[in-house]
N, C-alpha and C positions, 0 to 999 in steps of 0.2 A: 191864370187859374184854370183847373177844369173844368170842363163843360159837357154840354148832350151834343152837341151838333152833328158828333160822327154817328152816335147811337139814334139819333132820330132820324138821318138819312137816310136808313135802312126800313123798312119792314119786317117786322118779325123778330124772332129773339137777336140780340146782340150782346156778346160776352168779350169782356175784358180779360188780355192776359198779361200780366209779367213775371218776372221771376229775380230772386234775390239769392246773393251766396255766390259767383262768378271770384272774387277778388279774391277771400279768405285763402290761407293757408291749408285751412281745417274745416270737417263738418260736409256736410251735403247743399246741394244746391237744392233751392225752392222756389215751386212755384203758384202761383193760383191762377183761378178761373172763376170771373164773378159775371153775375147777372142782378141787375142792380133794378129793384124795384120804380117803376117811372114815377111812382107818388112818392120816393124815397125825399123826408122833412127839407125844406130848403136850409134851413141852419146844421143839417147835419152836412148837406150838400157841400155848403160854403167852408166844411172843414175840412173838408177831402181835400187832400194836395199828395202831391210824389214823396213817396214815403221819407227820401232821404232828406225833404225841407222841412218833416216832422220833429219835433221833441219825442221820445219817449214816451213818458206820459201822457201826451196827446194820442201817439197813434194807438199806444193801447187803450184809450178810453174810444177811439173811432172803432177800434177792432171787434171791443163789446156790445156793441150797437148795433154792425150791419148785420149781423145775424136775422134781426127785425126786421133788416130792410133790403135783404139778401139773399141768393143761392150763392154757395160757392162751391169749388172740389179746391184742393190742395194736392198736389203731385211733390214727389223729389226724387233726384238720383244720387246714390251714395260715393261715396269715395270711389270705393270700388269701381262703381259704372264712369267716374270722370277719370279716374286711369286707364281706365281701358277703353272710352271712347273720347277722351277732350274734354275739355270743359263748356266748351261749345253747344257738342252734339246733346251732352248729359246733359245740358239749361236745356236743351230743346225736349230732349228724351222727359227731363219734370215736367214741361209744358205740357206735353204729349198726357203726361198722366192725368193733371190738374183737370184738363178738359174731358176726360174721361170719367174725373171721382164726380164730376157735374153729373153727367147722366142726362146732359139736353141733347137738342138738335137746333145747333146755331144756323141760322139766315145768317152770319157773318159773325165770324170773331176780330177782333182787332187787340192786334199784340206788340207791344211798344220794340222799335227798335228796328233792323232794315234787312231780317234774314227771316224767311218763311220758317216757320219747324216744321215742318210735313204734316199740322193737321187732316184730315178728314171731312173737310168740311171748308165755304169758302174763308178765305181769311188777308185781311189787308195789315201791312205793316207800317206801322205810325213813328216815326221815329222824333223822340221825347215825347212822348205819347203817355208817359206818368203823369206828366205837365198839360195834357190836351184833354186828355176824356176821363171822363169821372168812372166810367169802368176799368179802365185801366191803373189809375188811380188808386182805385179801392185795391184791387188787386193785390197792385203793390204793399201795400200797408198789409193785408192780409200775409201775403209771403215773407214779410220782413219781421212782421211781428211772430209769428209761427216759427222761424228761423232762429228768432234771435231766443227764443225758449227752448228749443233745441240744446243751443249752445249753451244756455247758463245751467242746463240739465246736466249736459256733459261735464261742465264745469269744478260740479260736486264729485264727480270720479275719475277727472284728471285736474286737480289742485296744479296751481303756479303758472298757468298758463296765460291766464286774466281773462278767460273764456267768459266770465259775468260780467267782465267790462266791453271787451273786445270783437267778442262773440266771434273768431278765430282770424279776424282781418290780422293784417301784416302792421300791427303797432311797434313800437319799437320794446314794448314790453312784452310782447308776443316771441321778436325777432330774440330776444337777451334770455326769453324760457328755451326756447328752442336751441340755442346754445348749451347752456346749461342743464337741462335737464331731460335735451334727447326727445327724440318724435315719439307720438302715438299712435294708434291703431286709426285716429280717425285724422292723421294731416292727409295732405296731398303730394305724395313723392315725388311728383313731374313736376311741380311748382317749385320754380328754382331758387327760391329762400330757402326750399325745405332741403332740395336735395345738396344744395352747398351746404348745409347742417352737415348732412348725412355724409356725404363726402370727405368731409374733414373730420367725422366724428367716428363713423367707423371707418 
């Protein structure tokens, strides 16, 4: 489970980053940046986990809550920006932003996984680190829940896709719209589900 050990290590503020939306077909990558209040309730503590061993319902009831017991920024980069720079650079390019809609000055961020993003500030990379620090953690849930409303937004203005199920990952009811009823303005054309669509479709 997560814990403080990394954030207590430090001195001074310590902000948690990750980012959600890498896999998907469709939609923008997200990320956050949390600073997690040190008196934050222990039972809400003991809820925090890595977004992806969450239920739904669960992380949107955690997600309503850190606000209370939270700063955070939210950053993304659009389709656009992951076509013309990877998907990589544009996780990094949201991080880059997320810690900027904070508007702190981190003593150390810590951002899950094992590739620096160019912050401004020092920063150590934790890899499963959704699974290790409870800022990171929150983060996660933060950019996952933020994302996945995104998608089921979009949802309502491109029908058949299962964007309210799927929230644009490569389901196989995703893969059978994509067939069938042709890409959007918001898939990702370098992503080679999409462009085998595309390829065989126009």
């Amino acid at each position: 489970m997560p814990h403080w050990k990394l954030e207590r290590s430090i001195e001074g503020i310590v902000v948690g980053v990750d980012e959600v939306g890498c896999a998907p077909l469709a939609g923008p990558v997200v990320a956050a940046a949390v600073l997690l209040d040190p008196k934050l309730p222990r039972r809400l503590a003991r809820r925090i986990d890595d977004s992806k061993k969450l239920p739904p319902e669960e992380r949107e009831e955690i997600f309503a809550r850190l606000p209370e017991h939270a700063k955070f920024g939210v950053g993304e980069a659009s389709v656009d920006e992951i076509e013309q720079f990877n998907i990589l650079r544009a996780a990094q390019l949201a991080m880059r932003r997320a810690v900027e809609a904070l508007g702190l000055t981190p003593a150390l961020i810590i951002v899950d996984g094992n590739r620096l993003p160019g912050f401004s500030f020092p920063t150590r990379c934790v890899v499963g680190g959704d699974g290790i620090s409870l800022s990171i953690a929150a983060a996660s849930i933060i950019a996952k829940v933020t994302r996945d409303r995104m998608m089921k937004a979009l949802a309502e203005s491109f029908p058949g896709y299962g964007w309210e199920r799927n929230v644009g990952y490569p389901t196989a009811e995703h893969r059978a719209a994509l067939r069938r009823l042709g890409l959007t303005p918001h898939h990702r054309r370098t992503f080679r589900a999409v462009y085998e669509v595309l390829a065989t479709t126009y």
